[in-house]
C-alpha positions as CSV (number, residue, x, y, z in Angstrom):
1,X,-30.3,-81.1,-60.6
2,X,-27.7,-81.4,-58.1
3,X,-29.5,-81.7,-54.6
4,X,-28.8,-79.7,-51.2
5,X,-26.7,-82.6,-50.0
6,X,-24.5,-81.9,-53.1
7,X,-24.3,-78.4,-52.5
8,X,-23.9,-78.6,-49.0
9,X,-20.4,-80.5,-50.1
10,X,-19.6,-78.0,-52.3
11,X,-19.7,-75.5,-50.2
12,X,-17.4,-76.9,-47.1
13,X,-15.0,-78.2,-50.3
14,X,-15.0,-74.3,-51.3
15,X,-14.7,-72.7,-48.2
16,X,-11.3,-74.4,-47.1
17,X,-10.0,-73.8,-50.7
18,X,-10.8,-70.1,-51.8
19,X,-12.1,-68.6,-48.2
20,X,-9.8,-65.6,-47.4
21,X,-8.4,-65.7,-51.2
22,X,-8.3,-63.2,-53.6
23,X,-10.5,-63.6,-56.7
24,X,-7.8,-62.9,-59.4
25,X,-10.1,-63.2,-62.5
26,X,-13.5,-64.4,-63.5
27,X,-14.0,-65.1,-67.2
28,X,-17.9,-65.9,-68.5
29,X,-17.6,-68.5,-71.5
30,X,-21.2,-68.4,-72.3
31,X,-23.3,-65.1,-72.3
32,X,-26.1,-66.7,-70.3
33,X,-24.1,-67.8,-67.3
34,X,-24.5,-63.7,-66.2
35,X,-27.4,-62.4,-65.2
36,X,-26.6,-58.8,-64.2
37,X,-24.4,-56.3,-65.4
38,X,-24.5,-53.7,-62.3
39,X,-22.2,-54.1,-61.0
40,X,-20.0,-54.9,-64.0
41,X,-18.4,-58.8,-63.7
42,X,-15.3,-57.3,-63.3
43,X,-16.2,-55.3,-59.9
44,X,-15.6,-59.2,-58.4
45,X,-12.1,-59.1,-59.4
46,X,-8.8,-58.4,-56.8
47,X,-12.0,-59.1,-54.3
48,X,-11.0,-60.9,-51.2
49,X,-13.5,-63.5,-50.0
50,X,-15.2,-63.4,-47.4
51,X,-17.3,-66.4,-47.1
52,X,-19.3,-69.1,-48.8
53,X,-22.7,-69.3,-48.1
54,X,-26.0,-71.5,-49.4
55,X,-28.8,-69.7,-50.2
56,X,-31.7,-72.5,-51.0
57,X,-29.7,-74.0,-54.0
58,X,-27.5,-71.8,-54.8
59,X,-23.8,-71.1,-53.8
60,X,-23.0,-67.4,-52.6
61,X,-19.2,-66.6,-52.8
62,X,-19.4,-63.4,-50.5
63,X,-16.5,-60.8,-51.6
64,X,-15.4,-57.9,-50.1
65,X,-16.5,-54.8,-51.7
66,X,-15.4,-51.0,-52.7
67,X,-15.9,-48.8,-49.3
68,X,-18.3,-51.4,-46.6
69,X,-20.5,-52.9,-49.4
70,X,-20.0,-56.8,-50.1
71,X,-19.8,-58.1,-53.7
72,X,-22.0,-61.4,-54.6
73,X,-21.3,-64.1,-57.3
74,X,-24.2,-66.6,-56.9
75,X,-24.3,-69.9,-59.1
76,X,-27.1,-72.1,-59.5
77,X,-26.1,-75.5,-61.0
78,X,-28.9,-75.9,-63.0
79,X,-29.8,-79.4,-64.0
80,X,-26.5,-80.8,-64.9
81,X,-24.0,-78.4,-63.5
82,X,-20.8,-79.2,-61.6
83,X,-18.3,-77.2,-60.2
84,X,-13.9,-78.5,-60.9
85,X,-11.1,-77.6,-59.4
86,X,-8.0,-77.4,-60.6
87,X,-5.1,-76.9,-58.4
88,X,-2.3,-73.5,-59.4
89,X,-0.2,-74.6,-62.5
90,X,-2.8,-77.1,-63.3
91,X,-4.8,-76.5,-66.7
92,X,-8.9,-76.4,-66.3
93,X,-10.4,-78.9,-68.3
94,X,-12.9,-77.0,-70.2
95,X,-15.1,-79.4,-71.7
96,X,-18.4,-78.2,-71.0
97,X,-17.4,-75.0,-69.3
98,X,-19.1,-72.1,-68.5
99,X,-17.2,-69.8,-66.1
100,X,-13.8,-69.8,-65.2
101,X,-12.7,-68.4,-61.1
102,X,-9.2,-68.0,-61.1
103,X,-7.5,-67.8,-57.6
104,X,-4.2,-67.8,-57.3
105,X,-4.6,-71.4,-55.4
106,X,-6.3,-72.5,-58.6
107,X,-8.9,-72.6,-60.9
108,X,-12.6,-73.1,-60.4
109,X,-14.5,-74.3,-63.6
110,X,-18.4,-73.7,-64.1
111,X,-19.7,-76.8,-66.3
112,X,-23.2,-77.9,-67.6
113,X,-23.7,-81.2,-69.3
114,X,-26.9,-80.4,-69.9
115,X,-27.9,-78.5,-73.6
116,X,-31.2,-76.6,-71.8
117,X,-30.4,-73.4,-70.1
């Protein structure tokens, strides 16, 4: 499991790339990456963000929301999971990929090398 020096990294890396971008699309490759469905996934989508925050483990992308309210994506990297960029024009490898965040800066892929989920 990556460790809170690993998503401490992650974190600054994502906040200079996507902070104050707009969250273009977000496409689930495997049904168990989502664990909600209110709001829909697509309510994230044409969001701004606002920030990137830790929350224990996890990574909060903070979005900006319909009316005052804030929209959350929060990933967990589980015990083998790794978060890749790839810059505009450039095409995701997606080996082991789970989630795809496409900005119009780039792409940011979702992977697990691990098979437990």
């Amino acid at each position: 499991m990556p460790e809170l020096p690993d998503v401490t990294v992650y974190i600054d890396r994502l906040d200079t790339r996507v902070r104050g971008r707009t969250l273009e699309r977000m496409r689930t490759l495997n049904p168990f990456v989502l664990r909600t469905a209110v709001p829909p996934a697509e309510a994230v989508e044409g969001q701004r963000v606002q920030a990137i925050e830790r929350l224990g483990k996890r990574i909060v992308i903070v979005l900006e929301g319909e009316g005052d309210g804030e929209l959350f994506v929060v990933l967990h990297l589980m015990i083998a999971g790794r978060l890749r960029w790839a810059a505009a024009g450039v095409k995701p490898k997606m080996q082991g990929a789970l989630a795809l965040f496409e900005f119009d800066a780039g792409t940011l892929t979702l992977t697990e090398a691990g098979t437990k989920r």
